[in-house]
N, C-alpha and C positions, 0 to 999 in steps of 0.2 A: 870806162863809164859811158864814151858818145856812143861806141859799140852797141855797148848793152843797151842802152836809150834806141837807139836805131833798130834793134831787134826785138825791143818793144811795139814798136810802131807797126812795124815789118809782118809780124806774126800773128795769123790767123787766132789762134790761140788766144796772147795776149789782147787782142783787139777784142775778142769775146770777151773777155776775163773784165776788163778795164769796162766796158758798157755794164756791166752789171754792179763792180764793187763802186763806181762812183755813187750812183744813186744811194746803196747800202753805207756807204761812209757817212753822208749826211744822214742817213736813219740812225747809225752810231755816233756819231757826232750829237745829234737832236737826243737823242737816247742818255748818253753820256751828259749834257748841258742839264739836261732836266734836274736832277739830282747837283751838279756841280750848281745854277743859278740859288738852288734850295740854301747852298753852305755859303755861297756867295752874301746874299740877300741877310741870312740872318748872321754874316759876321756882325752886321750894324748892332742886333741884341746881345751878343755877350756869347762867351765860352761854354757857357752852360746851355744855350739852347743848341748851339754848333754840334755840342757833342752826343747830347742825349737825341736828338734829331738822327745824328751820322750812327749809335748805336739802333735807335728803331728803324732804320733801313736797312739794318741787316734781314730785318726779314723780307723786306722787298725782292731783295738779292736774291736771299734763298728762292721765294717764289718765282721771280723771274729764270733762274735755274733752272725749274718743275717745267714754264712755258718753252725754254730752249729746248729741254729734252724732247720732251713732246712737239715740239717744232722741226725738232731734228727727224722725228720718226715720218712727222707729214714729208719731211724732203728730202729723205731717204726712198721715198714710195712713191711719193706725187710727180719729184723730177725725170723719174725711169719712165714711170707711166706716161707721163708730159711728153718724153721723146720715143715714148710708141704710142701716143693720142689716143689714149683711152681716158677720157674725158670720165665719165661717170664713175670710174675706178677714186677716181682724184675724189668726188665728191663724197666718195665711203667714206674714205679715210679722213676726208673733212670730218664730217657726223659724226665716227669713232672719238676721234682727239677730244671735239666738244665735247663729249660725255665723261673724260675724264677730266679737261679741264674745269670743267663746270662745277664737279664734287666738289675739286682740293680749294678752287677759287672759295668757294661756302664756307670749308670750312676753316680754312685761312681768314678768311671776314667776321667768321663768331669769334676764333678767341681773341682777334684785335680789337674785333666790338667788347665783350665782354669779359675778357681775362687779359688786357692789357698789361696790367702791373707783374702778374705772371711771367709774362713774354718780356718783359723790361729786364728782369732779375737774371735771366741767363746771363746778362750781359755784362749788368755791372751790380753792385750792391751800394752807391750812393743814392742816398734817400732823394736828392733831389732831383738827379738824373731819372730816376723811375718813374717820378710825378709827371716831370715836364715827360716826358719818352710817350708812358702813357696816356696824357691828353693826345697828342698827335696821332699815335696808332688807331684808338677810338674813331677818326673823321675819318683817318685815312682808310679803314675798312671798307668803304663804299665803294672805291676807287679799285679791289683789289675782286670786286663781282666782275665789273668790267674790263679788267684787264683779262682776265681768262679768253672770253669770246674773241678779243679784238686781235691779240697775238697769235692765235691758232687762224684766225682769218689771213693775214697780214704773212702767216709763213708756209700758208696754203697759195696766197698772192704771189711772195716769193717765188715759191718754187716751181711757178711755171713762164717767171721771166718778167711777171709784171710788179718788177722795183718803183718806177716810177710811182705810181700810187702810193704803195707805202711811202714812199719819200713825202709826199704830200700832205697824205693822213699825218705822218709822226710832224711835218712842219706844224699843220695845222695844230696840235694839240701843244705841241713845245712854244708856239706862239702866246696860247690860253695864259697856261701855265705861266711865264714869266711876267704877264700884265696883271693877273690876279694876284701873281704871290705881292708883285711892287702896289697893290690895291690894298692890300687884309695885314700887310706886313707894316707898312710906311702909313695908313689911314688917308689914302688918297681920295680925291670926291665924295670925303664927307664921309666913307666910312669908317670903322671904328680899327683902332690899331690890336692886331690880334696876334703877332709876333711868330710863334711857331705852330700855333692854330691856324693862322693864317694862309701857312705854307701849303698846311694838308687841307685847308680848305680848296686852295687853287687847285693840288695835285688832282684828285677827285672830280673836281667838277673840271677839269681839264680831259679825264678818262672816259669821262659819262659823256660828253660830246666829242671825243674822237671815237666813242662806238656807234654814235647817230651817225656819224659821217662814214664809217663802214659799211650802215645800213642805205645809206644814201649812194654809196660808190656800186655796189652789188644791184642797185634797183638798177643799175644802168652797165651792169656788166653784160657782155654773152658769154661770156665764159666759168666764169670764178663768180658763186652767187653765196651767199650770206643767207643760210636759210636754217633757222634751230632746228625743222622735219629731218636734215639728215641725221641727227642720232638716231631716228627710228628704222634707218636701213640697214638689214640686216645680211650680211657675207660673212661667212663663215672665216672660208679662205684668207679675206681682206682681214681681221678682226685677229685671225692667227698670225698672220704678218704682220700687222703693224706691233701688237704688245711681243711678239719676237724681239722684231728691230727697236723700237720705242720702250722696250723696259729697261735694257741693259743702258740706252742712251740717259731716259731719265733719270737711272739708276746714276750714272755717272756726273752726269750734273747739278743731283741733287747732291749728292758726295762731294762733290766738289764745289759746289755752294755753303752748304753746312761746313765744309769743314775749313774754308777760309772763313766763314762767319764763326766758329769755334776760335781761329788765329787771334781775331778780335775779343773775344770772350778772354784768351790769355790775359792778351795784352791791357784788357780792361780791368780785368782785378789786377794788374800789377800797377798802373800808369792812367792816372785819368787825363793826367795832360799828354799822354801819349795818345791816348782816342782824340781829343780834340783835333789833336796832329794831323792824325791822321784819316781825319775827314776833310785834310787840304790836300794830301798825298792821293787820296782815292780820286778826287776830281782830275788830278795831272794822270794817275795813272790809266786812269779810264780816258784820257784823251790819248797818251803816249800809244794803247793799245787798238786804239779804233783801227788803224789802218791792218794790223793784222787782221782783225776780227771781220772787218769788209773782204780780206783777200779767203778765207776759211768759208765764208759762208759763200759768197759768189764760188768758189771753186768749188764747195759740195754742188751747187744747183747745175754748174757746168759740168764737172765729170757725171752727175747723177744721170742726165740728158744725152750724156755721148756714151754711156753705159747700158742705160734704157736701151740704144739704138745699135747694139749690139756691136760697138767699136771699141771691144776692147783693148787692143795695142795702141789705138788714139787715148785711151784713158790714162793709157800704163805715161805717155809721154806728157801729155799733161799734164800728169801730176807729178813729171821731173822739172817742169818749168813752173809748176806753182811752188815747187821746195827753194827756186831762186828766188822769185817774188816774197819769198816769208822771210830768206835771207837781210834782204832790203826792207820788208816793214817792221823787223827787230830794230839796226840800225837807227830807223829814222824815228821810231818809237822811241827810244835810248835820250836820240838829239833833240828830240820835241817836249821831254822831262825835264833834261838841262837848260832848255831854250828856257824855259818858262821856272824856275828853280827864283831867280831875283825877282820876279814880278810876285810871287807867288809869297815869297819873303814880306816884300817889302808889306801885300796888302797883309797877310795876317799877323801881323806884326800891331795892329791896332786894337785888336781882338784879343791874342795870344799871349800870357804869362812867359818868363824868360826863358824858363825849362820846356817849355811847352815849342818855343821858337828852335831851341837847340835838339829837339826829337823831329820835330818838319824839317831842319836841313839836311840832317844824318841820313832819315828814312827816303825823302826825296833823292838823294845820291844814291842809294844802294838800288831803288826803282830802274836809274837810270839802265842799270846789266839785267836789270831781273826781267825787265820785258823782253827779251833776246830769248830768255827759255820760255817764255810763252806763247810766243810768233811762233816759234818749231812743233812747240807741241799743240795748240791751238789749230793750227793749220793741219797737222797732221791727222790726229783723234777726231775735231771734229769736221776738218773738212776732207780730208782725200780718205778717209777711210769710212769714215760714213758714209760716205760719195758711192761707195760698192757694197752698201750691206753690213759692214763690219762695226757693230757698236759695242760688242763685248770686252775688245782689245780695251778699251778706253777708260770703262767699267773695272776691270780688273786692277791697269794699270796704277790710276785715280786709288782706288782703294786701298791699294799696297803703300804706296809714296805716299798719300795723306794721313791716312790713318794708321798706319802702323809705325810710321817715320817720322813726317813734320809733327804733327800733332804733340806724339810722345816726347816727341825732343824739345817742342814747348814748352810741357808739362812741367819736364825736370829739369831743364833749366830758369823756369819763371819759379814754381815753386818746389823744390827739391834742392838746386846749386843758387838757388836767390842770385841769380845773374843779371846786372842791369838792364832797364828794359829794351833797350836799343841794342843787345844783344842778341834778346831773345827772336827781336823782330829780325836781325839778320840769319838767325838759325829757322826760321820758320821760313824767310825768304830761299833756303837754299831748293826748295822741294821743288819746283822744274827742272835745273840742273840733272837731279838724281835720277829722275827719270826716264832722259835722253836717251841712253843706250840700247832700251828696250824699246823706244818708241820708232826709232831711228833702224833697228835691228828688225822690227814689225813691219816698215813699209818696204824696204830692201827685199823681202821675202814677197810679196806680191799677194801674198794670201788675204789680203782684203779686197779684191779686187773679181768680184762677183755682179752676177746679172740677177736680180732677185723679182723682176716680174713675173707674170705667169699670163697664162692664155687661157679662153674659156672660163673666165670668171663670173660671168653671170648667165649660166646653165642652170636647169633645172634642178640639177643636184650640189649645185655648189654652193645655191643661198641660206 
């Protein structure tokens, strides 16, 4: 172990690697808190806002998904071009992303503005979870215009090194966010207590002022500017590249969004106190997973940059020292589920029915291994392979293992063998496992490991 510490230190490499995933840790971390403060704050009201809350954030999820992929495509493109400084190249493919995120943001905001109850019902069929579900989704809408522009900003920022800022934007908005929610939730200074209104009220107005401060951070950039005129630039070239690279990505994350938000839909018509559950299991397991998800994303923006700069035997090595780093933020993902397993107990234990208590310990232990196949493949799909171009691997893979495997094995084991529900969530948890060999078998081969810039992109015939 002092070894490997030592070689940490020592290597050029890791010393790049480590400047970039810290700053992104606290973005996931703040990332991760937002939503955990949410389940925190309203254990005070009861089981029923806990859960109907933790099911209307499934759509969050999915959306947020929509922004990774399309995040993924700006840093798949931005970070190549960043390390051949083609600066205005970067700025296409800013304008491009905004135009797509822009749509699905709209129209993700109409049906949570006006078919909420709709959007409640995939999820579960108690009447009263849909009421509470659907007031929340209603306020939260606003919140879900602004996130589009701000994550497409923030992964365009990314991916030319300047973490820092995002660091600060996502502080600043995770700051918002938990004084408002302890403001609308608790009826502090006089306002009125407004319980899980309250939450989406902070949420919201927490988003709509971390997009002013976007706009604030770009009035004073030189490099990375926030300007809505780039959709109107048009490259052909750029525009065939990115929906190349960025459909199979999106494709992948939406798929893999939806279809752990589907795991939940299982789990929801079998186990309501299983949802409750596991709206304390999602907060530990989105902390347990940060430190991968920091090392996948910093190591797409660094191999994307050593790839851009046509070093590819430096890429190829790289990303056999980021397969040991993912080693290590499985493990310590694992130990930071357990670490946190009695704290975790103890508080929702004030909140939580007994059944409901004895699905949070089960689910939380099985968490503990399940983040080990998400480190692998996380890091893999979307950071070193993305890293060269390659998003279709992932796309594919995703589709096969979720949808043809975990999902159906849900199906008939929740309703088909009426299997209890803590079984089902162990057979739905198996779906990283199964996919390892292919994944593992894809990078071994090298074949995602492409230079996907181009030269002469803004010639007379190429716009």
């Amino acid at each position: 172990m002092k070894w490997f510490i030592n070689k940490l230190k020592n290597d050029e490499f890791y010393n790049q690697i480590w400047k970039l995933v810290l700053p992104i840790l606290i973005q996931n971390l703040l990332s991760a808190a937002v939503s955990s403060v949410d389940v925190i704050m309203l254990n005070e009201v009861g089981q029923e806002a806990v859960a109907s809350v933790s099911l209307a954030t499934q759509f969050a999820g999915i959306l947020f998904s929509v922004y990774y992929g399309l995040g993924t495509g700006i840093t798949m493109l931005c970070a190549q071009y960043f390390g051949k400084k083609d600066m205005r190249a970067i700025d296409v493919v800013h304008g491009i992303a905004l135009r797509f995120s822009l749509v699905i943001s709209i129209g993700f905001a109409a049906c949570a503005a006006f078919i909420p109850e709709l959007m409640m019902k995939v999820y579960t069929d108690d009447p009263a979870l849909i009421t509470l579900g659907a007031s929340y989704l209603r306020i939260i809408s606003i919140s879900y215009l602004c996130w589009g522009v701000i994550e497409v900003y923030l992964s365009v920022l990314r991916s030319v090194g300047r973490v820092a800022i995002c660091t600060v934007l996502n502080t600043m908005a995770f700051t918002i966010n938990i004084c408002l929610n302890a403001v609308f939730i608790f009826g502090l200074f006089g306002a009125p207590k407004l319980g899980l209104v309250g939450v989406a009220i902070a949420t919201s107005a927490s988003r709509v002022i971390e997009l002013i401060g976007c706009f604030v951070v770009s009035s004073v950039s030189k490099e990375v500017k926030l300007k809505l005129s780039y959709m109107f630039i048009k490259n052909k070239m750029l525009f065939h590249d990115y929906v190349r690279l960025s459909l199979p990505a999106l494709g992948n994350d939406v798929i893999w969004g939806v279809a752990f938000s589907m795991y939940m839909a299982i789990i929801g018509h079998v186990s309501s106190d299983a949802v409750a559950a596991n709206a304390y299991v999602a907060v530990v397991r989105n902390l347990g997973t940060i430190f991968c998800f920091g090392i996948a994303s910093a190591g797409s923006v660094l191999l994307g940059k050593i790839i851009g700069e046509n070093r590819l035997e430096d890429a190829r090595i790289g990303a056999k020292k980021l397969m040991k780093l993912t080693i290590l933020s499985g493990v310590i993902g694992g130990l930071v589920v357990l670490a946190c397993m009695p704290i975790v107990l103890n508080y929702a234990s004030g909140a939580l029915n007994e059944n409901s208590m004895h699905c949070l310990k089960v689910m939380l232990l099985i968490n503990t291994y399940y983040i080990m196949g998400t480190a692998v493949n996380t890091t893999l799909i979307a950071g070193v392979f993305r890293a060269g171009g390659d998003s279709k691997f992932g796309f594919i893979c995703d589709t096969i293992d979720m949808w043809c495997y975990a999902i159906p094995i849900g199906l008939i084991s929740a309703f088909v063998l009426k299997l209890p529900v803590l079984v089902v969530y162990f057979l739905l948890c198996t779906d990283e496992f199964v996919k390892w060999p292919w994944v593992i078998k894809h990078y071994k081969s090298g074949k995602w490991l492409n230079n996907i810039t181009r030269d002469n992109l803004f010639d007379e015939s190429t716009g």
